[in-house]
N, C-alpha and C positions, 0 to 999 in steps of 0.2 A: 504494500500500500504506500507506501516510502518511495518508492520509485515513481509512484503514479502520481503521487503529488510534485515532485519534479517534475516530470513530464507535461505534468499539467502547466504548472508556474513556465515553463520553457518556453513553451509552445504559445502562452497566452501571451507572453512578453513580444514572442515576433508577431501577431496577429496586433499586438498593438499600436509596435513599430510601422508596421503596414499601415495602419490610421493616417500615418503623416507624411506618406507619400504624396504628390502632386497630384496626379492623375488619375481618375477610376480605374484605367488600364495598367499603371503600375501599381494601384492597390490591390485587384484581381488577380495581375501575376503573385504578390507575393501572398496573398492569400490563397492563393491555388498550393503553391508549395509549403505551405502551414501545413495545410490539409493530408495533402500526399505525406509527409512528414507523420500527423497527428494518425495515419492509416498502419505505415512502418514503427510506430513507437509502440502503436496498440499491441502487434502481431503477438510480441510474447505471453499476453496476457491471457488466461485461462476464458473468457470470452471475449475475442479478440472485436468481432462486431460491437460490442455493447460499450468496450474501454475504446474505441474510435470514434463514438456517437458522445460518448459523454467529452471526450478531448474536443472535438470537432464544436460542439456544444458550446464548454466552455471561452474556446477559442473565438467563437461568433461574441457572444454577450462581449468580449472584453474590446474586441475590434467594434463592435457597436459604442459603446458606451467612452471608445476614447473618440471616435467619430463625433458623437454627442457634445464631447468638452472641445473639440477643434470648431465645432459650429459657434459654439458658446463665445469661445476666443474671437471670432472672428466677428463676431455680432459684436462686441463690444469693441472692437477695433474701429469700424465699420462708425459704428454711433461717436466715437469720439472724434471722429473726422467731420462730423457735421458739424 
């Protein structure tokens, strides 16, 4: 379970590096290789489907929600310039 929580922390880390990409098309790419990543990390786990879905999972909510704080920034960037 030690492991999976690393794995987890790991994986969440670069999905949320991905947040701060420029481009939808560079945030896709590097969220596509999250993914593929969060499938390989699964494999040794005794349900390999089920530890990919909760990585993959985790992986979304944290790429959302730094998504979320980059809009935040930006709105208020945005409003001080008025």
């Amino acid at each position: 379970m030690k492991q999976f929580g690393m794995d987890l922390d790991e994986l969440a880390e670069k999905a949320a590096k991905a947040a701060w990409l420029d481009t939808p098309t560079e945030r896709l790419r590097a969220l596509t290789v999250v993914f593929e990543e969060c499938g390989e990390r699964a494999a040794p786990y005794f349900d390999p489907r089920f530890a990919a879905k909760q990585l993959v999972r985790e992986c979304v909510k944290e790429f959302q929600a730094e998504r979320a704080d980059i809009r935040k920034i930006l709105k208020v960037k945005e409003l001080a310039h008025v």
